[in-house]
N, C-alpha and C positions, 0 to 999 in steps of 0.2 A: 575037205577045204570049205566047201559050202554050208555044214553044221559050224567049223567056225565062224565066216561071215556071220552067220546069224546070229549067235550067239553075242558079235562084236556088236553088230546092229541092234539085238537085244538090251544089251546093256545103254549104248547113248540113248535108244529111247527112254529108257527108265531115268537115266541123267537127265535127261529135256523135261519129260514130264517131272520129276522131283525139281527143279529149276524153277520152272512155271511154277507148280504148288508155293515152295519157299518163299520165293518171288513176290506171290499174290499174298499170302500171310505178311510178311513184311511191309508191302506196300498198305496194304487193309490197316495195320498197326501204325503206320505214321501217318498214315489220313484223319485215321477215328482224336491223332490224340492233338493234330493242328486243330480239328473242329474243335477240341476240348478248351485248350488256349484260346482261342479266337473266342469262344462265348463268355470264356473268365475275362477277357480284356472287357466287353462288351458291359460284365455287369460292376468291375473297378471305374468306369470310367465318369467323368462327372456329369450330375445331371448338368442339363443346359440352363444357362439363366435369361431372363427376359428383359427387357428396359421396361422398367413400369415406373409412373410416378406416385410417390406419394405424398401426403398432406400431412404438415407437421405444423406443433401449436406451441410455439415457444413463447416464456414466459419471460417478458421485455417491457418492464417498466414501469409495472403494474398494468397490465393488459398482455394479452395473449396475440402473438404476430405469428400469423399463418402463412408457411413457407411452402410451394410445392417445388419438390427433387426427383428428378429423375435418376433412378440407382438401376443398378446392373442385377437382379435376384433371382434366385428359384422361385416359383410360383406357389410353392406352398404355404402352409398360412404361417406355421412355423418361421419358416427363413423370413415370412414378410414382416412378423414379429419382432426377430430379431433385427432386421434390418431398423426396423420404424422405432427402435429403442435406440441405437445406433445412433440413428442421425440425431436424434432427441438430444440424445447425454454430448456429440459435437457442439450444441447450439445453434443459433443461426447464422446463416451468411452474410444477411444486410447489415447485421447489427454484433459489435461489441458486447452491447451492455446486458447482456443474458446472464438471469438468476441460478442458474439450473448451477449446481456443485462441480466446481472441477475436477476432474480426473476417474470420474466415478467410470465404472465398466459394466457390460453384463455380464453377469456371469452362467445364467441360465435361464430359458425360457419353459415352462410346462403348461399343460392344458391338463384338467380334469372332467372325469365324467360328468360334472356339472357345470360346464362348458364356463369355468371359472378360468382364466387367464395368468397363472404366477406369473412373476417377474422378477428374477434373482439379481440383485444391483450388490456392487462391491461396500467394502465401507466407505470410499471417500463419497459416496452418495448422503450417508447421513453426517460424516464428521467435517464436510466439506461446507454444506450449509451452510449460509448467512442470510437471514431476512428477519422477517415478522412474519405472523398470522398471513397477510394478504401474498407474502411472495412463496410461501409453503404452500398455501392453496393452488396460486397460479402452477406451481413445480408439478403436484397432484393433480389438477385439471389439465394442463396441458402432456402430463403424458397419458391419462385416462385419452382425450378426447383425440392425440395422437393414431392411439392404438387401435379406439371403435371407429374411428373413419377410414383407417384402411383394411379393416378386418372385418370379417362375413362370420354371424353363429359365436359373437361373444355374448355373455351372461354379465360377466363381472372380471374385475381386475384385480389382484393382490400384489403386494410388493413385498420381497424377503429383500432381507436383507445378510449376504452370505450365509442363504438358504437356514437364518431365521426367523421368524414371525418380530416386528418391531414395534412399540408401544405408538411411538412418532418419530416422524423425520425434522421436525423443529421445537417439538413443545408446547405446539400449538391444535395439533387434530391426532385425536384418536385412530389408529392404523391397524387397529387387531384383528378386524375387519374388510373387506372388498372397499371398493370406493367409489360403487356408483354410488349410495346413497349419501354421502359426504361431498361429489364433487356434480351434483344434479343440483344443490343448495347455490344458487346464484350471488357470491359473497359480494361481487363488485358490485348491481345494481343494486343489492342490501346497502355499501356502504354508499353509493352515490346519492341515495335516496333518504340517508339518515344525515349527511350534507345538509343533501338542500332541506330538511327540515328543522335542523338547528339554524339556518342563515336567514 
Protein backbone atom coordinates (compact mmCIF):
# COMPACT_ATOMS: atom_id res chain seq x y z
CA UNK A 1 0.00 0.00 0.00
CA UNK A 2 2.69 2.53 0.80
CA UNK A 3 4.72 1.58 -2.66
CA UNK A 4 1.42 2.53 -4.19
CA UNK A 5 1.10 5.91 -2.32
CA UNK A 6 4.30 6.66 -3.69
CA UNK A 7 4.08 5.79 -6.79
CA UNK A 8 0.57 8.02 -6.73
CA UNK A 9 2.69 10.80 -5.29
CA UNK A 10 5.35 10.10 -7.85
CA UNK A 11 3.40 10.78 -10.66
CA UNK A 12 1.30 14.40 -9.52
CA UNK A 13 4.72 15.45 -8.82
CA UNK A 14 5.93 14.76 -12.40
CA UNK A 15 2.26 16.32 -13.39
CA UNK A 16 3.18 19.70 -11.14
CA UNK A 17 6.56 19.82 -12.35
CA UNK A 18 5.63 19.30 -16.37
CA UNK A 19 2.73 22.04 -15.53
CA UNK A 20 5.15 24.59 -14.24
CA UNK A 21 7.80 23.72 -17.18
CA UNK A 22 4.62 23.91 -19.97
CA UNK A 23 3.40 26.84 -18.13
CA UNK A 24 6.82 28.80 -18.13
CA UNK A 25 7.31 27.97 -22.11
CA UNK A 26 4.08 29.23 -22.77
CA UNK A 27 4.10 32.23 -20.83
CA UNK A 28 7.93 33.02 -22.00
CA UNK A 29 6.26 32.66 -25.63
CA UNK A 30 3.51 35.25 -25.18
CA UNK A 31 5.67 37.81 -23.55
CA UNK A 32 8.64 37.63 -26.01
CA UNK A 33 5.88 38.13 -28.86
CA UNK A 34 3.84 41.25 -26.98
CA UNK A 35 7.47 42.81 -26.83
CA UNK A 36 7.55 41.94 -30.59
CA UNK A 37 4.27 44.04 -31.38
CA UNK A 38 4.74 46.79 -29.00
CA UNK A 39 8.20 47.64 -30.81
CA UNK A 40 6.56 47.16 -34.55
CA UNK A 41 3.68 49.59 -33.24
CA UNK A 42 6.61 51.87 -31.93
CA UNK A 43 8.38 51.94 -35.38
CA UNK A 44 4.55 52.36 -37.76
CA UNK A 45 3.78 55.17 -35.73
CA UNK A 46 4.19 58.89 -36.95
CA UNK A 47 6.99 60.84 -36.44
CA UNK A 48 5.83 63.93 -34.43
CA UNK A 49 5.37 67.29 -36.06
CA UNK A 50 6.39 70.80 -34.72
CA UNK A 51 4.70 74.20 -35.25
CA UNK A 52 7.45 76.12 -37.05
CA UNK A 53 7.03 79.16 -38.96
CA UNK A 54 7.93 79.73 -42.15
CA UNK A 55 8.73 82.60 -44.57
CA UNK A 56 7.16 82.64 -47.97
CA UNK A 57 7.90 85.17 -51.03
CA UNK A 58 4.83 85.53 -53.17
CA UNK A 59 4.81 87.01 -56.30
CA UNK A 60 2.06 89.97 -56.13
CA UNK A 61 2.02 92.63 -58.39
CA UNK A 62 5.05 92.80 -59.59
CA UNK A 63 6.83 92.75 -56.26
CA UNK A 64 7.45 89.86 -53.94
CA UNK A 65 5.10 89.98 -50.57
CA UNK A 66 6.64 88.16 -47.69
CA UNK A 67 4.07 85.96 -45.76
CA UNK A 68 5.13 84.23 -42.51
CA UNK A 69 2.90 80.88 -41.62
CA UNK A 70 2.89 78.88 -39.10
CA UNK A 71 2.30 75.11 -40.19
CA UNK A 72 2.07 71.89 -38.34
CA UNK A 73 5.62 69.77 -39.92
CA UNK A 74 8.18 67.13 -39.26
CA UNK A 75 11.33 68.83 -38.80
CA UNK A 76 13.24 67.40 -41.47
CA UNK A 77 14.42 69.30 -44.23
CA UNK A 78 12.59 67.30 -46.59
CA UNK A 79 9.08 67.62 -45.03
CA UNK A 80 10.15 71.42 -44.46
CA UNK A 81 10.60 71.53 -48.34
CA UNK A 82 7.78 70.06 -49.14
CA UNK A 83 5.83 71.94 -46.93
CA UNK A 84 7.45 75.50 -48.06
CA UNK A 85 6.34 74.48 -51.78
CA UNK A 86 2.93 73.76 -50.35
CA UNK A 87 2.11 77.00 -49.10
CA UNK A 88 3.89 78.64 -52.15
CA UNK A 89 1.76 77.00 -55.05
CA UNK A 90 -1.63 77.95 -52.14
CA UNK A 91 -0.50 81.65 -52.61
CA UNK A 92 -1.11 84.13 -50.37
CA UNK A 93 -3.44 85.01 -47.70
CA UNK A 94 -3.69 88.77 -47.72
CA UNK A 95 -3.99 88.99 -51.18
CA UNK A 96 -6.02 87.63 -54.25
CA UNK A 97 -4.11 88.86 -56.95
CA UNK A 98 -1.14 86.10 -56.85
CA UNK A 99 0.70 85.23 -60.14
CA UNK A 100 1.82 81.99 -59.23
CA UNK A 101 -0.23 79.10 -61.76
CA UNK A 102 -3.38 77.61 -60.52
CA UNK A 103 -3.78 74.18 -59.63
CA UNK A 104 -0.10 73.27 -59.98
CA UNK A 105 0.93 70.46 -57.17
CA UNK A 106 4.12 68.84 -56.02
CA UNK A 107 4.71 66.03 -57.03
CA UNK A 108 8.22 65.29 -55.57
CA UNK A 109 10.94 66.70 -53.69
CA UNK A 110 14.74 65.26 -53.98
CA UNK A 111 18.10 66.43 -52.84
CA UNK A 112 21.37 65.27 -54.50
CA UNK A 113 24.84 64.85 -53.46
CA UNK A 114 25.45 68.17 -54.69
CA UNK A 115 23.19 69.51 -52.17
CA UNK A 116 21.23 70.60 -55.44
CA UNK A 117 17.41 70.96 -54.43
CA UNK A 118 14.93 69.22 -57.36
CA UNK A 119 11.53 70.20 -57.20
CA UNK A 120 9.01 68.08 -59.10
CA UNK A 121 5.77 70.53 -60.02
CA UNK A 122 2.81 69.07 -61.99
CA UNK A 123 1.92 70.42 -65.42
CA UNK A 124 -0.66 73.01 -64.50
CA UNK A 125 2.51 74.77 -63.21
CA UNK A 126 3.81 75.55 -66.73
CA UNK A 127 0.46 75.24 -68.68
CA UNK A 128 -1.14 77.31 -66.03
CA UNK A 129 0.92 80.39 -66.59
CA UNK A 130 -0.03 83.86 -67.59
CA UNK A 131 2.39 86.81 -67.39
CA UNK A 132 5.44 88.34 -69.03
CA UNK A 133 9.15 88.23 -68.36
CA UNK A 134 8.95 90.18 -64.98
CA UNK A 135 5.85 87.89 -63.53
CA UNK A 136 7.93 84.53 -64.48
CA UNK A 137 10.96 85.88 -62.73
CA UNK A 138 8.88 87.03 -59.75
CA UNK A 139 7.24 83.08 -59.94
CA UNK A 140 11.22 81.74 -60.05
CA UNK A 141 12.46 84.18 -57.30
CA UNK A 142 9.94 83.77 -55.15
CA UNK A 143 10.03 80.21 -54.94
CA UNK A 144 14.02 80.06 -55.02
CA UNK A 145 14.02 82.62 -52.08
CA UNK A 146 11.03 80.69 -50.41
CA UNK A 147 12.95 77.63 -50.19
CA UNK A 148 16.75 79.10 -49.07
CA UNK A 149 15.23 81.03 -46.22
CA UNK A 150 13.74 78.11 -44.72
CA UNK A 151 16.31 75.65 -45.54
CA UNK A 152 19.83 74.96 -43.96
CA UNK A 153 22.96 73.32 -46.71
CA UNK A 154 21.09 74.28 -49.93
CA UNK A 155 23.64 74.65 -53.19
CA UNK A 156 20.98 75.34 -55.75
CA UNK A 157 17.39 74.64 -56.79
CA UNK A 158 15.92 72.86 -60.09
CA UNK A 159 12.57 72.67 -61.14
CA UNK A 160 11.12 69.42 -63.15
CA UNK A 161 8.48 69.44 -64.28
CA UNK A 162 6.48 65.88 -63.95
CA UNK A 163 10.03 64.80 -63.26
CA UNK A 164 11.27 66.39 -66.53
CA UNK A 165 13.89 68.81 -67.07
CA UNK A 166 11.95 72.04 -68.89
CA UNK A 167 13.37 74.57 -71.34
CA UNK A 168 11.06 77.49 -69.57
CA UNK A 169 8.13 78.01 -67.57
CA UNK A 170 6.89 81.27 -69.71
CA UNK A 171 9.16 81.84 -72.78
CA UNK A 172 10.97 84.08 -71.09
CA UNK A 173 14.17 82.39 -68.90
CA UNK A 174 16.09 79.66 -69.68
CA UNK A 175 15.53 76.63 -66.94
CA UNK A 176 17.87 73.83 -68.14
CA UNK A 177 19.78 74.98 -65.34
CA UNK A 178 19.65 75.51 -61.23
CA UNK A 179 18.39 79.11 -60.53
CA UNK A 180 20.56 80.68 -58.32
CA UNK A 181 22.39 82.27 -61.03
CA UNK A 182 19.17 83.46 -62.98
CA UNK A 183 17.18 84.54 -59.91
CA UNK A 184 20.55 86.42 -57.94
CA UNK A 185 20.22 88.79 -61.35
CA UNK A 186 18.02 91.73 -59.73
CA UNK A 187 15.48 92.15 -62.78
CA UNK A 188 13.17 94.80 -60.78
CA UNK A 189 15.85 97.22 -59.62
CA UNK A 190 17.20 96.62 -63.42
CA UNK A 191 13.97 97.56 -64.59
CA UNK A 192 13.23 100.45 -62.20
CA UNK A 193 16.42 102.01 -62.97
CA UNK A 194 16.02 101.82 -66.84
CA UNK A 195 12.61 103.84 -65.88
CA UNK A 196 14.01 106.49 -64.32
CA UNK A 197 16.69 106.79 -66.96
CA UNK A 198 14.45 106.93 -69.95
CA UNK A 199 12.16 109.90 -67.82
Amino acid sequence: MSSRRLLIISIFALLFVGGLAAGYIYFSKTYSKEVTVSEERIDILPKTEDLIFLKIYYPVENRLLIEEKGVQVRTTQMAIAQKVVEEFLKGPAISHSSEIPKNAKVLGIYRDADRILYIDLSEEFRRNFQGDALTEYLILKGLYDSLTSNLNDLEDIKILIEGREIETLGGHFFLSYPLKSLVSYDLIKSKVEKEDSNN
